[in-house]
Structure formats: structure tokens, C-alpha cells
C-alpha positions as CSV (number, residue, x, y, z in Angstrom):
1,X,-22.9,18.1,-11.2
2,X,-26.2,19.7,-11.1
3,X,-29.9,18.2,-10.2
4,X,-30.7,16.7,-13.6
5,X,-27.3,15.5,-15.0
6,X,-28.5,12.0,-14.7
7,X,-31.0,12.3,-17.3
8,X,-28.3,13.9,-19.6
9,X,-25.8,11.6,-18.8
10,X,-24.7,11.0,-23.2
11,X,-22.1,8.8,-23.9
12,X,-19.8,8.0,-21.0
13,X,-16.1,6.3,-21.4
14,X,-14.3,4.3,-19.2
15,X,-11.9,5.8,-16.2
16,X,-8.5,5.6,-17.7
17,X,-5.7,4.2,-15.1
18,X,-3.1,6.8,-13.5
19,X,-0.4,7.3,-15.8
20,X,2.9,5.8,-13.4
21,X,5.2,9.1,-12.1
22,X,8.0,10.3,-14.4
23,X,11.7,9.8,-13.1
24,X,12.3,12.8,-10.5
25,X,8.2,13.6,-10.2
26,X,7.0,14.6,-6.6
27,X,3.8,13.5,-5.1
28,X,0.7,15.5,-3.8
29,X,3.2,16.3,-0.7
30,X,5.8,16.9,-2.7
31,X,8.4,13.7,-1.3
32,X,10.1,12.2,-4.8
33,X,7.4,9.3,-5.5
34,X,10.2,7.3,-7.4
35,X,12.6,7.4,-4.2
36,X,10.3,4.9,-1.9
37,X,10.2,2.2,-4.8
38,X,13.8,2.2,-5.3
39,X,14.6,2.0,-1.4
40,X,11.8,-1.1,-1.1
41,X,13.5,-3.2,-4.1
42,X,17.0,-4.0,-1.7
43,X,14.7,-4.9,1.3
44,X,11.5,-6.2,-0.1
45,X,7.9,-5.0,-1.2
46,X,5.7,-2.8,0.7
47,X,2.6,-2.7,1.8
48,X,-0.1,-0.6,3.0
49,X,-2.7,-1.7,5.7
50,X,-6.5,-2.4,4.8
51,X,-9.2,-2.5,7.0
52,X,-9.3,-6.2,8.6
53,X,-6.0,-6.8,7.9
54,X,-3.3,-8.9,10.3
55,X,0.1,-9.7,10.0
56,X,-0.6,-13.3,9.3
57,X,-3.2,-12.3,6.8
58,X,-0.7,-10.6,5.1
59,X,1.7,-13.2,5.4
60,X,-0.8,-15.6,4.0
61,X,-1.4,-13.3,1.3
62,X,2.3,-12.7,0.1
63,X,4.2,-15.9,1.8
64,X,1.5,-18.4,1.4
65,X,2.2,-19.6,5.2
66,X,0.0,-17.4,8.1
67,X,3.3,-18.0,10.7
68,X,5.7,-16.2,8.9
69,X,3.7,-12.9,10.1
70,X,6.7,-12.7,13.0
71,X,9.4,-11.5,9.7
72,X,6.9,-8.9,9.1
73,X,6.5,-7.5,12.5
74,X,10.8,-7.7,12.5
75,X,11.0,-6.0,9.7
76,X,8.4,-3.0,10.8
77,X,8.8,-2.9,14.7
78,X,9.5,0.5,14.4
79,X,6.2,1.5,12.6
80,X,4.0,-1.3,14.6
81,X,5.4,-0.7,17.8
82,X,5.2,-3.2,20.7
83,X,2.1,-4.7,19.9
84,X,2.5,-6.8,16.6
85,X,-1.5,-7.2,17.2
86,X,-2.5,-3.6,16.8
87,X,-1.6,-2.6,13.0
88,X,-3.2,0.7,11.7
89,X,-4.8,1.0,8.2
90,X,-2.6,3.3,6.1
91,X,0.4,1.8,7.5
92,X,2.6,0.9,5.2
93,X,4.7,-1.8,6.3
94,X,7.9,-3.4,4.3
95,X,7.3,-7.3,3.3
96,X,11.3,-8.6,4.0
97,X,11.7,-11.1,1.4
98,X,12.3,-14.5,2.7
């Protein structure tokens, strides 16, 4: 993008969404994207930490009840670790479906 682009800037369209990943298709670091999706269906949904998340926000969130955050850290204690207070963003942690 040069200097003076913005006075050029013509007729713009819309961002088109990501097309979903063909059956067998690899991601950037080439792990089979479909394989995670199929895994998370038998135990529940994932899903991947944002800044000024908790575990009872996300249990409010996908539960509707803030004190079922304890099935969450069950489910990820491995990921989490000791602490169920100290959750990472870009963790992505597996929603056990209750």
C-alpha cells in the first residue's frame, strides 16, 4: 500500500468469510484441521481463551450458571494446571457437556 492509496481507494467490496477446510486439509502447521473437531464432538465443544476471560465467565457464557466453571477446570486440568485461576489467552480448553 503506498502513500496516496487512500485517495484512490475506487470501489471496495466486502471481506468474504474463510471458506471451511476440505475433508483431509492441513492447517498453517500442517496438523489435519478436521481431526480436532471430530475428537471435540464425543467430549464436548472447545474453546479458546480471550483476554478477561474466567472459567466462570465461560461457564456463564455456555452453561448459563457461573458455578459450573469447576466441570471446566475437570475437564482441562491438564492444560490449566493447579491454578483453575490462572487461564492463558490462546488456550483452548474443552467445554464437557453437562
Amino acid at each position: 500500500m503506498g502513500l496516496f492509496d487512500f485517495l484512490n481507494k475506487g470501489e471496495e467490496k466486502p471481506v468474504q468469510p474463510a471458506a471451511k477446510p476440505a475433508a483431509g486439509a492441513t492447517d498453517f502447521f500442517g496438523s489435519n484441521a478436521a481431526q480436532p473437531a471430530a475428537a471435540t464432538t464425543t467430549q464436548g465443544d472447545s474453546y479458546t481463551v480471550v483476554s478477561g476471560d474466567s472459567l466462570s465467565k465461560i461457564a456463564k457464557h455456555h452453561y448459563g450458571d457461573a458455578t459450573k466453571w469447576h466441570q471446566i477446570y475437570e475437564a482441562n486440568k491438564a492444560t490449566i494446571g493447579a491454578n483453575p485461576d490462572h487461564i492463558e489467552v490462546g488456550q483452548v480448553l474443552t467445554l464437557p457437556k453437562i
